[in-house]
C-alpha positions in Angstrom: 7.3 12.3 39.0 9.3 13.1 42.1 10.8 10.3 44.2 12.4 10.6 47.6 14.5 8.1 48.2 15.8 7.2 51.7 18.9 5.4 50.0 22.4 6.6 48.9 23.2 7.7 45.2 24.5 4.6 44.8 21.4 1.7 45.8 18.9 3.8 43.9 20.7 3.6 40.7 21.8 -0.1 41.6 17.8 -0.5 42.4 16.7 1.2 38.9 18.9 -0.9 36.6 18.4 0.2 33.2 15.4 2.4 34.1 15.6 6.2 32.6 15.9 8.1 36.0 17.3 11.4 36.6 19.4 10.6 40.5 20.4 13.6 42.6 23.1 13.4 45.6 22.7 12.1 48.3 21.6 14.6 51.4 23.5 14.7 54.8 20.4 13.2 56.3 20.1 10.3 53.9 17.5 11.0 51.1 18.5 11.3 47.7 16.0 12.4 45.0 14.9 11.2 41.8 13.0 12.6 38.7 11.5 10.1 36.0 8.4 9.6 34.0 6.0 6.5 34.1 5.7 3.9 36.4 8.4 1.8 36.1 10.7 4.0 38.8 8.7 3.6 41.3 8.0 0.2 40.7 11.7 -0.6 41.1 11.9 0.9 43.6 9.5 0.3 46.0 10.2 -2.5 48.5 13.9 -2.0 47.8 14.1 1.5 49.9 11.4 3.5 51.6 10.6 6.5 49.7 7.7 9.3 49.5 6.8 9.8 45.7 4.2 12.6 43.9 3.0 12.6 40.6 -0.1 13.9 38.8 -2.2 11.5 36.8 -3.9 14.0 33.9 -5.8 11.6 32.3 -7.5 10.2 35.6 -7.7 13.3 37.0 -5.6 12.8 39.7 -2.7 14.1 42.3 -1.3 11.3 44.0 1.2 11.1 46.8 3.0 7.4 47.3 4.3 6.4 50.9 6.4 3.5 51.2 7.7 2.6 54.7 8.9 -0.3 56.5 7.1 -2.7 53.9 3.8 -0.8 54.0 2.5 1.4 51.2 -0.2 3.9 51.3 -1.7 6.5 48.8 -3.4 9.4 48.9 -5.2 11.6 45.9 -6.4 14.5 45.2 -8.9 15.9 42.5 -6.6 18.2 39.7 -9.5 20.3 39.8 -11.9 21.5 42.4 -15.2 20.2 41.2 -13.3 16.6 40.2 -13.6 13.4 41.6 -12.7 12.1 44.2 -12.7 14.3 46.6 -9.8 15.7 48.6 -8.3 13.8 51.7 -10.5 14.2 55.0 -8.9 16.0 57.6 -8.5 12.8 59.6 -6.9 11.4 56.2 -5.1 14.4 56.1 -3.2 14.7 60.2 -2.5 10.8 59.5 -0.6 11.6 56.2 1.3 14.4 58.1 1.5 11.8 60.5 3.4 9.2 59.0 5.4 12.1 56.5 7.2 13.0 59.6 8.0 9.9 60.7 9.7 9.0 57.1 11.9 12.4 57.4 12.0 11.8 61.2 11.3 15.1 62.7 8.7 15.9 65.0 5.3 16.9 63.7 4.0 19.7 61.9 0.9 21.2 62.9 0.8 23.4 59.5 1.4 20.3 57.1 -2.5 18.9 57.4 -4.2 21.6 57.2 -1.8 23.0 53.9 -2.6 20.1 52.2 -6.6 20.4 52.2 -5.9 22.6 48.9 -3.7 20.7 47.1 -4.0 20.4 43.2 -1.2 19.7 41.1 2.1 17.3 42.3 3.9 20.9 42.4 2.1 22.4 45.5 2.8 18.7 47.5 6.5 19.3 46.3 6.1 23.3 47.3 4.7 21.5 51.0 7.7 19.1 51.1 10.4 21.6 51.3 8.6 24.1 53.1 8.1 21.5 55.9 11.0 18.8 55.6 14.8 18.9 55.0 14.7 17.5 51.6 17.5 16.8 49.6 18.9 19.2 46.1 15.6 18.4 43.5 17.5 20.0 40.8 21.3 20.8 39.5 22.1 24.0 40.4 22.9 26.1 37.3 24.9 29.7 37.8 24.5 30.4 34.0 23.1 29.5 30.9 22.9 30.4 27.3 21.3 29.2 24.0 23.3 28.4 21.1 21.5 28.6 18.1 22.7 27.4 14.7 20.2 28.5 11.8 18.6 31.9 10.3 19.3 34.9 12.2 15.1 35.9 12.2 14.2 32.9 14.1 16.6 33.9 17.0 15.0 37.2 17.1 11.4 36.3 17.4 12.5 34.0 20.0 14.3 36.8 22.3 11.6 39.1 21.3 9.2 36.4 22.5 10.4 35.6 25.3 12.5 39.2 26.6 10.1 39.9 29.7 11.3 42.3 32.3 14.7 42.1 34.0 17.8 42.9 31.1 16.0 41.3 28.5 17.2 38.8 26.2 20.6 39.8 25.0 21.3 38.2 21.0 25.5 37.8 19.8 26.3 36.4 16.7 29.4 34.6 16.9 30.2 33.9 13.7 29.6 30.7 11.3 25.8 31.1 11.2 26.0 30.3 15.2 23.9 32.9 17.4 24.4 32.8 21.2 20.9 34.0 23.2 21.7 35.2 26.7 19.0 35.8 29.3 20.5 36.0 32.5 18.8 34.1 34.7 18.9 30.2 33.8 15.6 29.6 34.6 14.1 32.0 31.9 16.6 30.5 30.1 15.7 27.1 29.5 12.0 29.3 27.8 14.4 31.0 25.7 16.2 27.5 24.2 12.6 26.1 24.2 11.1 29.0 22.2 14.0 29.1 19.7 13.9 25.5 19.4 9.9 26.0 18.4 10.7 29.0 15.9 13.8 27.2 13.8 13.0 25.1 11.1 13.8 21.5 11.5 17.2 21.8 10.2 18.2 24.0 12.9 20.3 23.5 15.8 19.7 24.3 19.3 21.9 23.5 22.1 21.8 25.5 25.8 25.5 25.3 27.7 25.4 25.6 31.3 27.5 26.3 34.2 27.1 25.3 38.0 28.6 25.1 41.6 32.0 24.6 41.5 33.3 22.3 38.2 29.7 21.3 37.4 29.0 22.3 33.3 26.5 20.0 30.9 24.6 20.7 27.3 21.0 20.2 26.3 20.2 19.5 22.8 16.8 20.5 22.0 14.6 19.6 19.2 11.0 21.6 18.7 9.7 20.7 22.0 11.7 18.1 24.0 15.6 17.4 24.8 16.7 14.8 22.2 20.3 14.7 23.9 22.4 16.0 27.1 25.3 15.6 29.3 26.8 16.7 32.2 30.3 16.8 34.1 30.7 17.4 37.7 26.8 18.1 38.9 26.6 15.6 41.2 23.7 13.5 39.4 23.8 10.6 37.7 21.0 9.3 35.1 20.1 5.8 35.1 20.0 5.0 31.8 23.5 6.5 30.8 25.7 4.6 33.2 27.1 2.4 30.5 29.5 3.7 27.9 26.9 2.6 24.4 24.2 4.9 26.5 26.8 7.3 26.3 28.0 6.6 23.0 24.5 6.7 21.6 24.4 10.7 23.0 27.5 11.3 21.5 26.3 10.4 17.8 22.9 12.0 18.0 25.0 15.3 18.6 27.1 14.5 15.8 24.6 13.7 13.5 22.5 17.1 15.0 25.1 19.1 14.7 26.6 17.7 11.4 30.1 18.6 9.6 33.5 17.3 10.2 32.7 16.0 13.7 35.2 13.9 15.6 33.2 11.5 16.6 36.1 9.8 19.0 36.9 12.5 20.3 33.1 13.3 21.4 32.8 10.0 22.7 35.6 10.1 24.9 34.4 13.2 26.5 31.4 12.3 27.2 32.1 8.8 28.6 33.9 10.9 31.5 31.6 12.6 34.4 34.7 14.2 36.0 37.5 16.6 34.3 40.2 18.6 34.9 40.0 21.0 32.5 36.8 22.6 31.2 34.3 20.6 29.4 32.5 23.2 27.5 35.6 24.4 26.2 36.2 20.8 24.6 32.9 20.4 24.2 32.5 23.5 21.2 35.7 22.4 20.0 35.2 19.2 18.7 31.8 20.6 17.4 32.9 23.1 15.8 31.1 25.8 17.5 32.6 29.5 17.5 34.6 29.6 20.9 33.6 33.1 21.5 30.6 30.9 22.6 31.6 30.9 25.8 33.1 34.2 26.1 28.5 35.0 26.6 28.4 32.1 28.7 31.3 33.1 31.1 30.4 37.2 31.1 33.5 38.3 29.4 32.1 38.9 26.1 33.3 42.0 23.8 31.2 41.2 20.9 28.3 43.6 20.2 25.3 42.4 21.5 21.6 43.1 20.1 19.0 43.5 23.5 15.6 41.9 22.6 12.9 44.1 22.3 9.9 42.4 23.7 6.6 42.3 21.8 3.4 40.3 21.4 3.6 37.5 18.5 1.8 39.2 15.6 4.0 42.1 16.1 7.0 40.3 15.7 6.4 38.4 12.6 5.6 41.8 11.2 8.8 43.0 11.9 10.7 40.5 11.0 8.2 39.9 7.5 9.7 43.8 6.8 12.8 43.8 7.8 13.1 40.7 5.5 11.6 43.1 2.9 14.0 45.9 3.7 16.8 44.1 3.3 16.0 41.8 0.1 16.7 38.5 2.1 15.8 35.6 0.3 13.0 33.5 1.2 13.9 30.1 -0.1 16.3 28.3 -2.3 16.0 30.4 -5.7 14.6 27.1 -7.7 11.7 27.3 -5.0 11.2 30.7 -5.7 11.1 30.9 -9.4 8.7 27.8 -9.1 6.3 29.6 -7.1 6.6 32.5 -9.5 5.8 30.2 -12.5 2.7 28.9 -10.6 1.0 31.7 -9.9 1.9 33.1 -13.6 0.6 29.9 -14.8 -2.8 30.5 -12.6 -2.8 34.0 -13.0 -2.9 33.4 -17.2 -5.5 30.8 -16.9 -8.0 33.1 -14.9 -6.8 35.7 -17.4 -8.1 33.9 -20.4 -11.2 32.4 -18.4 -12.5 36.2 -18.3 -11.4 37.0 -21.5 -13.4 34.1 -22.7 -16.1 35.4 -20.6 -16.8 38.8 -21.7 -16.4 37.7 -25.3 -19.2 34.9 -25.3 -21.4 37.4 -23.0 -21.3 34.7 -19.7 -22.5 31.8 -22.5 -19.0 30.0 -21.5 -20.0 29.4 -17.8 -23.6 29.4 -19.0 -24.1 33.0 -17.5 -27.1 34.7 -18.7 -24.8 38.0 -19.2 -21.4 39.5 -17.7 -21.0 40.3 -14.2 -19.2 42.8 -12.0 -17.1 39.6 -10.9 -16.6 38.7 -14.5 -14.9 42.1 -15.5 -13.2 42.5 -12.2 -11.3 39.4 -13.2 -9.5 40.6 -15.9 -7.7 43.5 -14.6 -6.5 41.3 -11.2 -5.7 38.5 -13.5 -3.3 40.6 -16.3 -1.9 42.3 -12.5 -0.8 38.7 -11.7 0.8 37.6 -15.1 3.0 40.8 -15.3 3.9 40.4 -11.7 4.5 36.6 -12.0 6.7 37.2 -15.3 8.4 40.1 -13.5 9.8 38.0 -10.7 10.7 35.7 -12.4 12.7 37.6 -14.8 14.5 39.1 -11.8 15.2 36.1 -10.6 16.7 34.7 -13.6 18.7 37.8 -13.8 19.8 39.1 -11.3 18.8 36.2 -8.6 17.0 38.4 -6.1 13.3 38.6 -5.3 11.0 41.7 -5.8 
C-alpha cells in the first residue's frame, strides 16, 4: 500500500506509533509518502492528516484508491481484472475523482487524469497516474549501487547470476575470500532479483545480505531469507520506519544479523551502529567489519575492485542445473557431509542385495516364490540391474572409506 501524506516526516510517524511503516521525506510542497502493508496505517492515519492512499485487494478482487480530505473520506475501486466485478468507475465517477485529486495536490485540473483512469488494474498504474499528473513526493530511497553478498556454496551463486544475467553487462560473480561471494549487476534495480534469486537457490544455512549505496551519505543492508527481508538498516536516506524508532527495535535487527550471520560477532558494537541513523564515517565499512565479511566487499560495491571477476552466462533453468550437476562431476566436489554419503551408499547396497536375492530366488523356484506361473523377462532382467547396484554400492563406499571422495 501507498499512502500520501499531506503531513511532515515528523506527524506521520508521531500519527503511526508503533505501526510498521516505511516514511519517506518530506516534499517541498508538503506530502510525504509512506509504504506499509494491512490496514492498520491507514487506519492511523486517517482523520489525523489528509492523505490519498492505493492498494490492491487480491482476494476481493479489487483496486482501491482512498481519499481523505477535510474530514471527508471517499473510495473508489476497480475490478483487478477486466471481466471482474464491480465494474470500473463511470466517467462521471471518474472527472469527480480527478476532481477532488487536484484539489488535494492543489493544482489546477487535468483533463488527461479521468479519462487515464478508465483502464486502471493494479494499484501500480494509479501510482504510474499519480506521478505522471501530480508533484508527488520521493516513493522510494534512491540507491546509486548495489551488490549481493553471498555466504554459502559457490554453485548456488552461479545459478543465481546465470538466472538472472539478462542483457546489459550481465551479472558479474567475485569471490572475496572466506566462503563470501559478492554478485554485482549494475543496475540496483535488477539487483534486488539477483539477492532474491540467490536467496531462493542457497540452502537454509546460507547467508544473503545486499549493501547499498545512495545520494550523498545515504548506505543501508537488506538481509534476506528465501523470499522475504528478515532484517535491514539504513544511514542517511532520509526515511524513517515506524517500527524501528526505539533503540530494542533496533536492537532486535542487530541480533537477528548476528545470529544470521553467526561467528565471533560483536554484538555491542553492531548495536551501537545501528542505533545511529547519521555517521561520519562510512557505515558499510563498519558494518562488514564487525561482521566479519571480507572488506574487499566493498571494493565491488564502490567500482574499484581488482579481483578477477567471473561474468554470468545467462541460460534457461534446466540448463544450468546441468551445468552445474557436471561441473560438480568434473571437479569431484562433494555432495554432502561424507557420513551422508556413505549412508546413502549403504542403502541402496542394502536395496540393491535384497532385489538381488528376490530374483535369484525367483528364477530358482521357476516364479513359485511370487506365485508366478513361470519366469519373466522382468524376472531375469532383475538380476543383472540388481548385481550392477551391489558392486556399485560396495564400490562407493569403499572409496569413500578410503580415500573420502565420491565416484
Amino acid at each position: 500500500m501507498l499512502i500520501l501524506a499531506r503531513a511532515s516526516q515528523d506527524d506521520v510517524v508521531s500519527a503511526l506509533g508503533p505501526v510498521d511503516a516505511d516514511v519517506g521525506p518530506t516534499s517541498a510542497t508538503g506530502l510525504t509518502a509512506v509504504w506499509c502493508t494491512g490496514d492498520e496505517p491507514i487506519r492511523a492515519l486517517t482523520g489525523a492528516v489528509d492523505l490519498v492512499a492505493v492498494w490492491d485487494e487480491p482476494d476481493e478482487g479489487h483496486v482501491v484508491l482512498h481519499l481523505s480530505r477535510d474530514g471527508v473520506d471517499r473510495d473508489a475501486v476497480w475490478p483487478l481484472h477486466l471481466s471482474a466485478d464491480p465494474q470500473p468507475p463511470s466517467t462521471r465517477a471518474r472527472d469527480d475523482l480527478s476532481t477532488d485529486l487536484c484539489a488535494f495536490f492543489g493544482v489546477d485540473a487535468r483533463p488527461g487524469l479521468a479519462p487515464a483512469m478508465a483502464d486502471v488494474r493494479r494499484a501500480e498504474h494509479l501510482t504510474d497516474l499519480l506521478e505522471e499528473h501530480f508533484e508527488v513526493p520521493v516513493l522510494d530511497p534512491v540507491r546509486t549501487r548495489a551488490v549481493t553478498v553471498h555466504r554459502g556454496h559457490p554453485s548456488d551463486s552461479r545459478i543465481a547470476a546465470r538466472l538472472t544475467a539478462g542483457g546489459g553487462s550481465g551479472v558479474e560473480i567475485t569471490p572475496v575470500g572466506e566462503r563470501w561471494t559478492v554478485l554485482d549487476a549494475g543496475d540496483p534495480g535488477v539487483q534486488q532479483v539477483v539477492t532474491l534469486a540467490t536467496a531462493a537457490a542457497g540452502s537454509r544455512r546460507a547467508v544473503v545480505l545486499q549493501l547499498w549505496r545512495g545520494d550523498g551519505a545515504a548506505a543501508g543492508f537488506e538481509l534476506v531469507h528465501r523470499d522475504h527481508v528478515i532484517a535491514q538498516g539504513s544511514w542517511d536516506d532520509g526515511w524513517r520506519r515506524s517500527a524501528d524508532e526505539d533503540w530494542p527495535a533496533r536492537d532486535a535487527v542487530a541480533e537477528v544479523l548476528a545470529r544470521r550471520v553467526g561467528g565471533e560477532v560483536d554484538l555491542p558494537a553492531l548495536r551501537a551502529l545501528l542505533r545511529a541513523r547519521t555517521r561520519t564515517g562510512d557505515p558499510l565499512a563498519r558494518l562488514v567489519e564487525v561482521l566479519g565479511i571480507p572488506a574487499a566487499t566493498l571494493d565491488v560495491l564502490d567500482g574499484t575492485s581488482t579481483a578477477p571477476a567471473e561474468v554470468a552466462e545467462p541460460a534457461g533453468p534446466w540448463r544450468v542445473l546441468w551445468d552445474e550437476s557436471r561441473r560438480g562431476a568434473d571437479s569431484g566436489l562433494p555432495i554432502g557431509p561424507r557420513w551422508v554419503q556413505l549412508t546413502v551408499a549403504a542403502l541402496a547396497g542394502l536395496v540393491s542385495l535384497v532385489l538381488l536375492v528376490l530374483g535369484v530366488g525367483v528364477v530358482a523356484t521357476d516364479g513359485a516364490l511370487l506365485d508366478h506361473a513361470g519366469v519373466t523377462a522382468s524376472d531375469w532382467l532383475i538380476l543383472p540391474v540388481a548385481g550392477v547396484g551391489v558392486a556399485a554400492s560396495a564400490l562407493a563406499a569403499h572409496r569413500l572409506v578410503r580415500r573420502g571422495q565420491i565416484l
